[in-house]
C-alpha positions as CSV (number, residue, x, y, z in Angstrom):
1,X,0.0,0.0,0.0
2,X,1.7,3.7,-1.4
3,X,1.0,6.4,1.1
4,X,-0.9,8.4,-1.3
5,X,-3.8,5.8,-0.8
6,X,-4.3,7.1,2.7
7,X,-4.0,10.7,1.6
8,X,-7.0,10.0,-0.7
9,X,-8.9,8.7,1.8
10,X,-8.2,11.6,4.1
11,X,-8.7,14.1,1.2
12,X,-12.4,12.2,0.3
13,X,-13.5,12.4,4.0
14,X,-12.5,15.8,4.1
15,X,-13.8,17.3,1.2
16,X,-17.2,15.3,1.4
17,X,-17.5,15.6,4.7
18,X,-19.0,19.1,5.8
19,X,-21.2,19.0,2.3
20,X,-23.0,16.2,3.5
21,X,-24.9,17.8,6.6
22,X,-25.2,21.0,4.4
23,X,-27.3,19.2,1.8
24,X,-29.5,17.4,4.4
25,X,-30.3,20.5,6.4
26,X,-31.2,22.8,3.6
27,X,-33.4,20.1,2.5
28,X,-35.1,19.1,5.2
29,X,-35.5,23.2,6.6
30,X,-35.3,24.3,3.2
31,X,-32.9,27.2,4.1
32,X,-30.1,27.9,2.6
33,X,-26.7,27.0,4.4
34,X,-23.9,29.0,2.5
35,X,-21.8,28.6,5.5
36,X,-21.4,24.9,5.4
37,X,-21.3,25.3,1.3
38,X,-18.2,28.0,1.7
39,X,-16.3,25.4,4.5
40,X,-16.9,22.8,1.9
41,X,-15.1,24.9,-1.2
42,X,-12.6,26.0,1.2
43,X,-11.7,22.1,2.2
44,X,-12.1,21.0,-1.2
45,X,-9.3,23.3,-3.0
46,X,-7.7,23.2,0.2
47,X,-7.4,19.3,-0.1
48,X,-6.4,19.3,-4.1
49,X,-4.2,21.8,-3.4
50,X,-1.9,19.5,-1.1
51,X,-2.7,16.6,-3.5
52,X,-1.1,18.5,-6.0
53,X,2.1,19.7,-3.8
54,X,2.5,15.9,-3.0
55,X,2.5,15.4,-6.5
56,X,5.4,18.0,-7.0
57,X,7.4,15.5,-4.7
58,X,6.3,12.2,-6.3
59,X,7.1,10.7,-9.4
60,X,3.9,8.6,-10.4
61,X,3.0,11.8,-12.7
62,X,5.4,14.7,-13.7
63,X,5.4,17.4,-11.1
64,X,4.2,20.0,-13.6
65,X,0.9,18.7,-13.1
66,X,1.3,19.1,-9.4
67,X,2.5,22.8,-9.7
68,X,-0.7,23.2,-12.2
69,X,-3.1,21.7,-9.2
70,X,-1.5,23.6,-6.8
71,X,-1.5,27.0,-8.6
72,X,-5.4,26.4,-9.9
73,X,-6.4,25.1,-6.5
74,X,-4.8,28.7,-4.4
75,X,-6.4,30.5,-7.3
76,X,-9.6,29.5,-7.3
77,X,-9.4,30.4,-3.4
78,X,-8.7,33.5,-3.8
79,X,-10.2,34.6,-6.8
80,X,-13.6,32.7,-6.0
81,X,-15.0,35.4,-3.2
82,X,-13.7,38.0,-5.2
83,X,-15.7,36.9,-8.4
84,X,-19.0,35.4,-7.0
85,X,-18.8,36.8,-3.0
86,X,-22.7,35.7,-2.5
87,X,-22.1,32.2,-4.3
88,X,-18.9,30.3,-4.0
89,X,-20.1,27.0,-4.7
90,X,-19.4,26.5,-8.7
91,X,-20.7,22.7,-9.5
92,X,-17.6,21.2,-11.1
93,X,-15.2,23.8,-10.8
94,X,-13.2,21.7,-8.0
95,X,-13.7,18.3,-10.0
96,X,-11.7,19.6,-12.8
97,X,-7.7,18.8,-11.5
98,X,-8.7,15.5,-10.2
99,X,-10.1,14.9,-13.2
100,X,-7.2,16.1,-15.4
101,X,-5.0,14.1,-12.6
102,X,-7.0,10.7,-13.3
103,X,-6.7,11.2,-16.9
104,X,-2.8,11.1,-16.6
105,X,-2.5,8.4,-14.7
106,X,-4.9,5.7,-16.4
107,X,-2.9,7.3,-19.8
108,X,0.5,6.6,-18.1
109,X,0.3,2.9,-18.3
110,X,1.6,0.4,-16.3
111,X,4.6,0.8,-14.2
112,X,7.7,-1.8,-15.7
113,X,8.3,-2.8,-12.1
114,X,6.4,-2.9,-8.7
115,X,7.7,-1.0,-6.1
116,X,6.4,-3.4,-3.7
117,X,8.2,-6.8,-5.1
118,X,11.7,-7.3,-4.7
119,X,13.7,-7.1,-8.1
120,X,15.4,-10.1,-9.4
């Protein structure tokens, strides 16, 4: 097991995490929550942005793509309030890197060896 795996898994409960409760409350009371919905942007660009400054130090994917996470993730941050201050939440908008990281790595290929066995 790589130690990205648990990073996922930290970033997924993260990021899905305070959107959850938002979604049920302004449901159920049919008000709307923007509080919970900015702490879940926040989390959410906050969480690909340190995905992609791990991938700066890795070497499953070149580090330009982690520089490109990182710089998209701090600028949606600060450019979001600045553009849309009553309405942060843009569907999709924080999808996009993971998506674009995904896409590189099922396009990569295979690895030639597995870090995990020992070499002959």
């Amino acid at each position: 097991m790589t130690k990205a795996i648990p990073l996922v898994v930290l970033h997924f409960v993260a990021y899905s995490a305070p959107f959850t409760p938002a979604e049920a409350i302004g449901l159920s009371q049919g008000e709307h929550t923007y509080s919970l919905v900015v702490v879940y942007v926040a989390l959410a660009f906050l969480g690909q942005g340190a995905i992609g400054a791990g991938l700066t130090q890795s070497t499953p994917l070149p580090t330009s793509i982690g520089w490109v996470t990182l710089a998209w993730s701090l600028a949606c941050l600060i450019i979001l309030p600045i553009v849309r201050p009553g309405d942060m939440y843009v569907p999709g908008l924080h999808h996009l890197m993971p998506l674009i990281i995904g896409i590189a790595l099922m396009t990569k290929g295979p690895p030639l060896t597995s870090p995990l066995q020992p070499s002959d």
